[in-house]
C-alpha positions as CSV (number, residue, x, y, z in Angstrom):
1,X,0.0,0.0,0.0
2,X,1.3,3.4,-1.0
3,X,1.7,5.7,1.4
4,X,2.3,9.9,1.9
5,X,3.5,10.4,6.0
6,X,5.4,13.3,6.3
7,X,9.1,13.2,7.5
8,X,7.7,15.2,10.5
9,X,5.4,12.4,11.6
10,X,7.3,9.6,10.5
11,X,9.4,11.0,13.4
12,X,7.1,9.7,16.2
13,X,8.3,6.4,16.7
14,X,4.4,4.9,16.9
15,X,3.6,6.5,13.3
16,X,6.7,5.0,11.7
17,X,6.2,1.5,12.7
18,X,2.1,2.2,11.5
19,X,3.3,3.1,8.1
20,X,5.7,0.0,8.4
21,X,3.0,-2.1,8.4
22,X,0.4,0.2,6.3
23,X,2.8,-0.4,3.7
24,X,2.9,-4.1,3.6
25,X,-1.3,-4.6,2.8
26,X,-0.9,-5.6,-1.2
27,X,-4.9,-4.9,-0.8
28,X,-5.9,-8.8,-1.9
29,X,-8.5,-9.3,0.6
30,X,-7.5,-13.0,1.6
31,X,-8.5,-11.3,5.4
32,X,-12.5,-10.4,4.6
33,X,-13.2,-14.3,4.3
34,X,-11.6,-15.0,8.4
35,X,-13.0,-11.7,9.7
36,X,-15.5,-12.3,12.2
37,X,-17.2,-8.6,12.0
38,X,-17.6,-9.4,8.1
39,X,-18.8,-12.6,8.1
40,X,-21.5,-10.9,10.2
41,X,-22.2,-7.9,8.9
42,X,-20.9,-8.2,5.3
43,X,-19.5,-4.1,5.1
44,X,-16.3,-4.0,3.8
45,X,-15.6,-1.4,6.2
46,X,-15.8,-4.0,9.1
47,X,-13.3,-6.2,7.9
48,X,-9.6,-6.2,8.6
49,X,-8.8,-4.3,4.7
50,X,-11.7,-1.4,5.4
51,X,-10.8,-0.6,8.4
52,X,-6.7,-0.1,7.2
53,X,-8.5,2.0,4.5
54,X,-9.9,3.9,7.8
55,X,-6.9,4.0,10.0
56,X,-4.4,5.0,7.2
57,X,-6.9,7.7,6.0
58,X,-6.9,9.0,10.2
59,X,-3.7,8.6,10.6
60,X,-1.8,9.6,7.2
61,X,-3.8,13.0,7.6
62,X,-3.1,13.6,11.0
63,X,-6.6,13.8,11.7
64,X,-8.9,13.3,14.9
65,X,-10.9,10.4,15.1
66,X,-14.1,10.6,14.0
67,X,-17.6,9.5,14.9
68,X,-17.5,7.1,11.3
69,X,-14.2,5.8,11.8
70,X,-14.7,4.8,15.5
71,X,-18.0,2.8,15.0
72,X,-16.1,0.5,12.8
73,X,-12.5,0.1,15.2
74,X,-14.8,-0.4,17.9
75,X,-16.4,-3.3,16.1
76,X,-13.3,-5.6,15.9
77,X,-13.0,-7.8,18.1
78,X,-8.8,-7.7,17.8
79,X,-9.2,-11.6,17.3
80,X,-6.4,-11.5,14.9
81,X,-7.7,-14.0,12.7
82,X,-6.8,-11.7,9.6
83,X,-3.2,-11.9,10.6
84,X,-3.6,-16.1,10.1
85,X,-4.9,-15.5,6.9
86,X,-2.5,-12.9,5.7
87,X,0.1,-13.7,2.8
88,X,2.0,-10.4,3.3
89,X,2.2,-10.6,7.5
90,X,0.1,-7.2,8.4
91,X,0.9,-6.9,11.8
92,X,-2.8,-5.8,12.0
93,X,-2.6,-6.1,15.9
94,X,0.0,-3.0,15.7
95,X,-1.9,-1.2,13.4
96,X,-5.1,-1.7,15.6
97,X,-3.7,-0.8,19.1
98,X,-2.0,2.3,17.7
99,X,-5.5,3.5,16.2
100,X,-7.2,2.5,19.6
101,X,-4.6,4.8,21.1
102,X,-4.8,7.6,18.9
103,X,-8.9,7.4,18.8
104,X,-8.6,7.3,22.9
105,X,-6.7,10.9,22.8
106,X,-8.3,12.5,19.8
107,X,-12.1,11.5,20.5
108,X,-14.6,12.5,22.7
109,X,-16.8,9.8,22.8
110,X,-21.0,10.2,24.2
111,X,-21.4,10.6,28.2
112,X,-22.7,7.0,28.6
113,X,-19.9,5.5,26.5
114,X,-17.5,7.0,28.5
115,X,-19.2,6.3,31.2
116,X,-19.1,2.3,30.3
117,X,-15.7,2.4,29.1
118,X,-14.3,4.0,32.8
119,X,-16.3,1.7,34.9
120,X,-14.7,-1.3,33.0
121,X,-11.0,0.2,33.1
122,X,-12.0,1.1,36.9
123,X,-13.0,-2.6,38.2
124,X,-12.2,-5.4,36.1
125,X,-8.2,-4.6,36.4
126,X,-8.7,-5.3,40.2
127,X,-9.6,-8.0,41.8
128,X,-11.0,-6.7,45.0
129,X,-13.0,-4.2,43.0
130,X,-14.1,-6.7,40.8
131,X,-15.3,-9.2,43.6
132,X,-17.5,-6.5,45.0
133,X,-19.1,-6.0,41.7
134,X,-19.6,-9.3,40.9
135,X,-21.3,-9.4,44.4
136,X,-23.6,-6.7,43.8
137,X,-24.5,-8.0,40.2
138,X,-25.5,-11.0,41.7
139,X,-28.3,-9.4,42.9
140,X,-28.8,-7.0,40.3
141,X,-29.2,-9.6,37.4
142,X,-32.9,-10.0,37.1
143,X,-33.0,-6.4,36.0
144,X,-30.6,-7.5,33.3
145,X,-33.2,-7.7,30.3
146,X,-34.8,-4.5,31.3
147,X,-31.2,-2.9,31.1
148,X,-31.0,-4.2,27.6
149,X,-34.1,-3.3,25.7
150,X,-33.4,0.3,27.5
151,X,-30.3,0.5,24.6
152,X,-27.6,3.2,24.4
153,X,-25.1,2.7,27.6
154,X,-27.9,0.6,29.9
155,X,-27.7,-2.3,26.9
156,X,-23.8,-3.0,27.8
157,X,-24.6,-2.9,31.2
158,X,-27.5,-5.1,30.9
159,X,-25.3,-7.5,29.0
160,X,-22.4,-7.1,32.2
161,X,-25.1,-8.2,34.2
162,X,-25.9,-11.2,32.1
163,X,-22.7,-12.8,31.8
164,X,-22.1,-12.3,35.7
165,X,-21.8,-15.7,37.9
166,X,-25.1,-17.3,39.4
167,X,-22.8,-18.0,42.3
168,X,-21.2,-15.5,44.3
169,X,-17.2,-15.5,43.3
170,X,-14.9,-17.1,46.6
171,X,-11.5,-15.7,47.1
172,X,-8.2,-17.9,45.8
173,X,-6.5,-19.6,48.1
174,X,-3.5,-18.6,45.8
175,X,-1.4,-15.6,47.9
176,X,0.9,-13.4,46.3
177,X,4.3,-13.6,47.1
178,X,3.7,-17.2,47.4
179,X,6.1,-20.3,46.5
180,X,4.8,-23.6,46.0
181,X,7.7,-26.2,46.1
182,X,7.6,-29.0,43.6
183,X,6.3,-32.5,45.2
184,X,7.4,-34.7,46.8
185,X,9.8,-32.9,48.2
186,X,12.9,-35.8,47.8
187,X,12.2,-35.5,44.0
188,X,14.6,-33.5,41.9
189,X,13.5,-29.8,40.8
190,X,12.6,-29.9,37.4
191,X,11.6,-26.6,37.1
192,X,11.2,-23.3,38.2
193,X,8.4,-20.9,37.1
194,X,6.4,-17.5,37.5
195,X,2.4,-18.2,37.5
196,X,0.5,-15.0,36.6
197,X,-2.2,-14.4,39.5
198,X,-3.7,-11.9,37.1
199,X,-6.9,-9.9,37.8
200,X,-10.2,-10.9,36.2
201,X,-9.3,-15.2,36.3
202,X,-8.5,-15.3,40.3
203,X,-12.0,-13.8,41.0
204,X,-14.3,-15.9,38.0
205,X,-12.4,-18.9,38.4
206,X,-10.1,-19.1,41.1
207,X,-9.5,-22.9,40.6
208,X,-7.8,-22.9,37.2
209,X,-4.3,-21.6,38.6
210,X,-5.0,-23.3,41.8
211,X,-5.1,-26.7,39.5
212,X,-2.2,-25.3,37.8
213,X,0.0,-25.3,40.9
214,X,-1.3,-28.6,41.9
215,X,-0.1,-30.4,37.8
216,X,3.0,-28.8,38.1
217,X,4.0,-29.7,41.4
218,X,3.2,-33.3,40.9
219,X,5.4,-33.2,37.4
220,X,8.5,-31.5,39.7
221,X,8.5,-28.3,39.0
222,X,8.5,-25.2,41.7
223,X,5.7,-22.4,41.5
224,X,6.1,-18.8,42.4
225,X,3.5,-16.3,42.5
226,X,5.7,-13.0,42.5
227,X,4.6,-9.9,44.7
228,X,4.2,-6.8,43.0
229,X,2.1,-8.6,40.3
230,X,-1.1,-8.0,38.6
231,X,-3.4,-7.2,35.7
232,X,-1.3,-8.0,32.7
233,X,-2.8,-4.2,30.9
234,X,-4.6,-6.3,28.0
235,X,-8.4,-5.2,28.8
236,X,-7.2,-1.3,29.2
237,X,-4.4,-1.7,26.3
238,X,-7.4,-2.8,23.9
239,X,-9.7,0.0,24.9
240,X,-7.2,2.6,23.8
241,X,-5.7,3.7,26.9
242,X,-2.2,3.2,26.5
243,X,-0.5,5.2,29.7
244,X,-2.2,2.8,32.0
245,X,-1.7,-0.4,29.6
246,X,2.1,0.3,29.9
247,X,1.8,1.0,33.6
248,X,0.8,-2.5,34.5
249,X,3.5,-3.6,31.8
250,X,6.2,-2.4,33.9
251,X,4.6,-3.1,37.3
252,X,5.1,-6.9,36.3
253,X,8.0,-6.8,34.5
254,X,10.0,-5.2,37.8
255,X,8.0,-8.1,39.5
256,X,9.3,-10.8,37.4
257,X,12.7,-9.6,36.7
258,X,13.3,-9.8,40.7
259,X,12.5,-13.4,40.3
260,X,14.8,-14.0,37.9
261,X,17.6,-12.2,38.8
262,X,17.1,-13.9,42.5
263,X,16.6,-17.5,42.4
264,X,15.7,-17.7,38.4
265,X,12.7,-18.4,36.0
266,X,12.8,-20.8,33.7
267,X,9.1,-19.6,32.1
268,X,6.4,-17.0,33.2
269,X,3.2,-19.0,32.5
270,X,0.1,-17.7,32.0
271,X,-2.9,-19.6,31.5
272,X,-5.3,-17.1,30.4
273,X,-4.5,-17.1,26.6
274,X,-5.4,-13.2,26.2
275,X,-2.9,-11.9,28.8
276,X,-0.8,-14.4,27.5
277,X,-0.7,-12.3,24.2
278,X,-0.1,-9.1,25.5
279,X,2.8,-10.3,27.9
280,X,4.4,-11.6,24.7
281,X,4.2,-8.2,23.6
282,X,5.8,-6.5,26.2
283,X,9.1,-6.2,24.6
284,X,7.1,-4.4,21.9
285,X,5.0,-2.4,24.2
286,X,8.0,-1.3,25.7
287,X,10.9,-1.2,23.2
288,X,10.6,3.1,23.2
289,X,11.8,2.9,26.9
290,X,15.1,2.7,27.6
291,X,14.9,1.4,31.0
292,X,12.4,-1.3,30.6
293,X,13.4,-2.2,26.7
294,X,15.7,-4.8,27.9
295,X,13.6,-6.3,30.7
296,X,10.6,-6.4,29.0
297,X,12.0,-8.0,26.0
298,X,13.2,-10.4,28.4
299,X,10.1,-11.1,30.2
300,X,8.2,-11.7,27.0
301,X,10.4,-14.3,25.7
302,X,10.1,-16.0,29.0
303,X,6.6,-15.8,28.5
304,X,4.4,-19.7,27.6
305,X,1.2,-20.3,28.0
306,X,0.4,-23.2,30.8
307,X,-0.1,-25.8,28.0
308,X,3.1,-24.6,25.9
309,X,5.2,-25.6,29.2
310,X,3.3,-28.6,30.0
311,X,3.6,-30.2,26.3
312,X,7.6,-30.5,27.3
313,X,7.1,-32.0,30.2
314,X,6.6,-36.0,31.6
315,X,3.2,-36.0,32.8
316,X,3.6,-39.9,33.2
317,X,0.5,-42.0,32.7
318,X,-2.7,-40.7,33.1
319,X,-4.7,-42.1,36.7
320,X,-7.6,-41.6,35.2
321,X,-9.6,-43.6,32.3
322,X,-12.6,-40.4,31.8
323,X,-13.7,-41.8,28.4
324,X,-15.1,-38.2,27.9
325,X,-15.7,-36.6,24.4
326,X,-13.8,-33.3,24.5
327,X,-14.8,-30.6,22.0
328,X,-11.8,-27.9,22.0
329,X,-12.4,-24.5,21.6
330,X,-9.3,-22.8,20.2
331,X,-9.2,-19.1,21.8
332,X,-8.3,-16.4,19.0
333,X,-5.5,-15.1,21.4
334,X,-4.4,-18.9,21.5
335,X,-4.6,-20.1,17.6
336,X,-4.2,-16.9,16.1
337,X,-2.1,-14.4,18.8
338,X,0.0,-16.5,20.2
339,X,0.3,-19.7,17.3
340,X,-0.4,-22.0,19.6
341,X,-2.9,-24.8,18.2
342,X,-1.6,-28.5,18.7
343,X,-0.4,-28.2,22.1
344,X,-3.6,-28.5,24.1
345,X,-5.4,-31.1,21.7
346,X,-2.2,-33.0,22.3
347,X,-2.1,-33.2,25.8
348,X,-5.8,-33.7,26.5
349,X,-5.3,-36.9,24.0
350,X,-2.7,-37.9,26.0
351,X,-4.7,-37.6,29.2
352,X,-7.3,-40.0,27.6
353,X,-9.9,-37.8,25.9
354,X,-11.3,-38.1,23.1
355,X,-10.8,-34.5,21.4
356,X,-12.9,-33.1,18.6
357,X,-12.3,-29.8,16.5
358,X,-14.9,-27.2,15.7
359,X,-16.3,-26.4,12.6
360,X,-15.5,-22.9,11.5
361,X,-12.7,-22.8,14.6
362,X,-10.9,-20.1,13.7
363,X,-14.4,-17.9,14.2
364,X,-14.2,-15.6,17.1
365,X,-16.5,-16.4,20.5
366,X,-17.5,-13.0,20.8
367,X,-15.5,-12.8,24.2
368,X,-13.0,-10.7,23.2
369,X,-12.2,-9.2,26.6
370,X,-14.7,-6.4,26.8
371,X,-15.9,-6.5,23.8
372,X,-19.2,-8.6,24.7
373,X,-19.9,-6.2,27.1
374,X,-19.0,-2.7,24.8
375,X,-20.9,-4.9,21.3
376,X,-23.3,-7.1,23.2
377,X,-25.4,-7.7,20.0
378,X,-22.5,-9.1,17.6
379,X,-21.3,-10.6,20.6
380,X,-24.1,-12.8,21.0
381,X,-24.4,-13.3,17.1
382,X,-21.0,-14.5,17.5
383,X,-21.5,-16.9,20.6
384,X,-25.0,-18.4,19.9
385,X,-22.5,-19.6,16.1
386,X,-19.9,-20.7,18.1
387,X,-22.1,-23.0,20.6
388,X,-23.9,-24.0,17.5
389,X,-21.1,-25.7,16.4
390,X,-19.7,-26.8,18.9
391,X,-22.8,-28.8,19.8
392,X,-22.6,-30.2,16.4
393,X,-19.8,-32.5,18.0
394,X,-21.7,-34.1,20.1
395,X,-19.5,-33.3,22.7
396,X,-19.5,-34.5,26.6
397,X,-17.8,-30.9,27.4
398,X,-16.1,-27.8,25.9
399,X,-12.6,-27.1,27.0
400,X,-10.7,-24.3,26.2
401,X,-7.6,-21.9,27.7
402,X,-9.1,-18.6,28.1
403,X,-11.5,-17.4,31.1
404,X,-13.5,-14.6,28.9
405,X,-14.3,-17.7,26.3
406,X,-15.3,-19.4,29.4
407,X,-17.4,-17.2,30.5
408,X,-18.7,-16.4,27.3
409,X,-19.7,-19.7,25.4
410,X,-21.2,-20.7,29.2
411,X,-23.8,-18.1,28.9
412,X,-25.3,-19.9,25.6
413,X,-25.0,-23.6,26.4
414,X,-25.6,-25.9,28.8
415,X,-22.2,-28.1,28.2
416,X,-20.0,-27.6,30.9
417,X,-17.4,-25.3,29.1
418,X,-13.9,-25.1,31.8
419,X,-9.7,-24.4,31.4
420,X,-8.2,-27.4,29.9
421,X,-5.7,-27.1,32.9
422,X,-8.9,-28.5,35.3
423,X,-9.0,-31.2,33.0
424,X,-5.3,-32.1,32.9
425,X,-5.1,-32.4,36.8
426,X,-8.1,-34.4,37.3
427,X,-7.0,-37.2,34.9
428,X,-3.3,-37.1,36.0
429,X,-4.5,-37.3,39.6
430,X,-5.8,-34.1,40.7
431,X,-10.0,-33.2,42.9
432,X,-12.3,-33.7,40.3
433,X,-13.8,-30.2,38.7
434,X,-17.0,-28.8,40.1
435,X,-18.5,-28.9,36.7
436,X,-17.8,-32.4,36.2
437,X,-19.5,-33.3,39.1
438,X,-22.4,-31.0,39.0
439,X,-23.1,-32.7,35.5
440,X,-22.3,-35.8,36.2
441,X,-19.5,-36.5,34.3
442,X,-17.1,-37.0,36.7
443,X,-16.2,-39.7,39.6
444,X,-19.7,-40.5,40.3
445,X,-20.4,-41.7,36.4
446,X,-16.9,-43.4,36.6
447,X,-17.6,-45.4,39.7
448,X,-20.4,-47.1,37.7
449,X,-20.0,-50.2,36.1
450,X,-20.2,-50.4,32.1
């Protein structure tokens, strides 16, 4: 793609690597037939190619954002399935984060947006914050519908409250500042890792790192849960608002690069596939800085997702026959973010399930951090597609490795949908999952004869 920056804004480092990338797009269009949005909604505006039309126009001409231009940046989900699918390598997600950026700082968007948008960057980053709300939604949910037929602002709060817990969130017994030895103790150490508490996962589903710690202490390796930690700065990077996306950055990179300059990492493992993304972009994120540049680009190669590690380790045999059909869903931060797409099928095979892929996979849940909150209606478009064929598997459960897809694909079926992590533990030895038990699919079905 031809472009016309001038030398003057080619200075700004964030503008120079845009038109890097503006000028790679040959225009071919191989991204309209993996883009979510387009699928939907069929406007070439709301695929991966219109909006680069719409960025480069913004951007080229030094423009604010406007009203047009927003509506259809908003709409992406960011699942990077155009980046898959691309024969020249757009790094679309660049492109994307930079236009959030500029559209965050140049654009004044209506009251109740805003209003949304600050609540979100407010309470899901924090944990204790988050639990409260999650408490008071809990009571609030039956006013959910009403909330969404009111439209405008009330319609992503009505969809908040739908996608809340029917069960009041308990704390994780995982601390900060925590080390969890590998077991048994007389074995030899054959690992050492950081485990990302995170924010949003400890308070939705506190037993997926908890059954993380539990799987990797069994296989020998030690667990640290470094102080200092938290949100990873994905949900408040994607919404635009850089300053406090790169705060978090470095909050955790001076956590982590204390563990490894004391006793040493080996990995920092995440197992929520979206942070997992942005942590591996940390040395990007942060290559402008000259004090964190080094570190961060550190940190991010350190950076695996659970299932990554766990595919080089010895599990041993699993103690478990389950006999359960699996269906996997593939998060877009996992398959198309991060590259990651045989480890997990892999090692739930291994662990004796049966594993089968879903059609149109490499289709977006609608999760998409906040996005099923900020675009409730494609959102749900987008889920009740997914579920629809997922259920065409004929599947016992779903299992995936990110906590918004969780969450998300949950609130449209009535398949137990959990972290493949949960599932890992309990055949190699580990409690058996809530889920599984509550459907009937776990110890209780095993313990009867065939």
């Amino acid at each position: 793609m031809q472009t016309s920056f001038s030398i003057h804004q080619l200075a700004d480092p964030h503008m120079a690597e845009s038109e890097k990338i503006l000028r790679k797009c040959v225009h071919c269009g191989f991204c309209t037939a993996t883009c979510p949005t387009f699928a939907l909604l069929g406007d070439e505006l709301d695929s991966p190619r219109g909006r680069i039309y719409l960025i480069k126009e913004m951007l080229e001409n030094d423009r604010p954002a406007d009203a047009r231009t927003v509506r259809h940046i908003d709409r992406c989900l960011s699942c990077l399935s155009c980046m898959t699918t691309c024969p020249s390598g757009v790094h679309y997600m660049h492109l994307v984060d930079h236009a959030r950026a500029h559209i965050e700082k140049t654009y004044r968007r209506p009251l109740g947006n805003r209003m949304v948008r600050s609540l979100l960057a407010f309470v899901l980053p924090h944990p204790g914050r988050f639990r409260l709300s999650l408490a008071a939604a809990f009571y609030a949910r039956p006013f959910a519908g009403l909330l969404r037929a009111m439209g405008g602002p009330f319609k992503s709060l009505g969809a908040m409250l739908s996608l809340a817990p029917l069960k009041a969130p308990s704390p994780s017994s995982l601390k900060q500042g925590s080390a969890y030895p590998a077991a048994p103790a007389s074995a030899a150490r054959k690992g050492r890792v950081a485990l990302l508490t995170g924010c949003a996962q400890p308070v939705l589903a506190p037993e997926i790192n908890e059954a993380t710690v539990r799987l990797l202490n069994r296989a020998g390796v030690e667990v640290v849960l470094p102080k200092g930690e938290g949100c990873c700065g994905a949900l408040v990077h994607h919404m635009g608002r850089e300053d406090q996306a790169l705060t978090d950055a470095r909050r955790n990179v001076d956590a982590w690069t204390r563990e490894i300059e004391g006793e040493g990492l080996d990995a920092i493992l995440i197992t929520a596939s979206g942070c997992g993304t942005t942590i591996k972009d940390y040395g990007f994120m942060l290559k402008d800085d000259p004090a964190y540049a080094e570190k961060a680009a550190r940190v991010s190669a350190l950076a695996k997702d659970v299932t990554e590690y766990l595919a080089g380790l010895d599990l041993g045999a699993p103690v478990r026959a389950t006999g359960l059909t699996v269906a996997y869903h593939s998060a877009c931060s996992m398959q198309h973010g991060q590259k990651i797409t045989r480890q997990p099928k892999q090692l739930l095979t291994a662990a004796g399930f049966a594993v089968r892929d879903v059609p149109e996979g490499h289709l977006c849940c609608g999760s998409a951090g906040t996005y099923n909150i900020l675009q409730p209606d494609i959102a749900r478009r987008l889920r009740d597609r997914k579920v629809a064929n997922i259920e065409k598997t004929s599947p016992d459960l779903v299992a995936t490795g990110n906590v918004g897809c969780i969450t998300q694909i949950g609130s449209g079926t009535q398949l137990p949908v959990m972290h493949t992590v949960l599932l890992l533990d309990w055949a190699y030895g580990g409690p058996e999952p809530a889920l599984l038990a509550e459907a009937g699919l776990g110890e209780a079905r095993l313990a009867v004869p065939a």
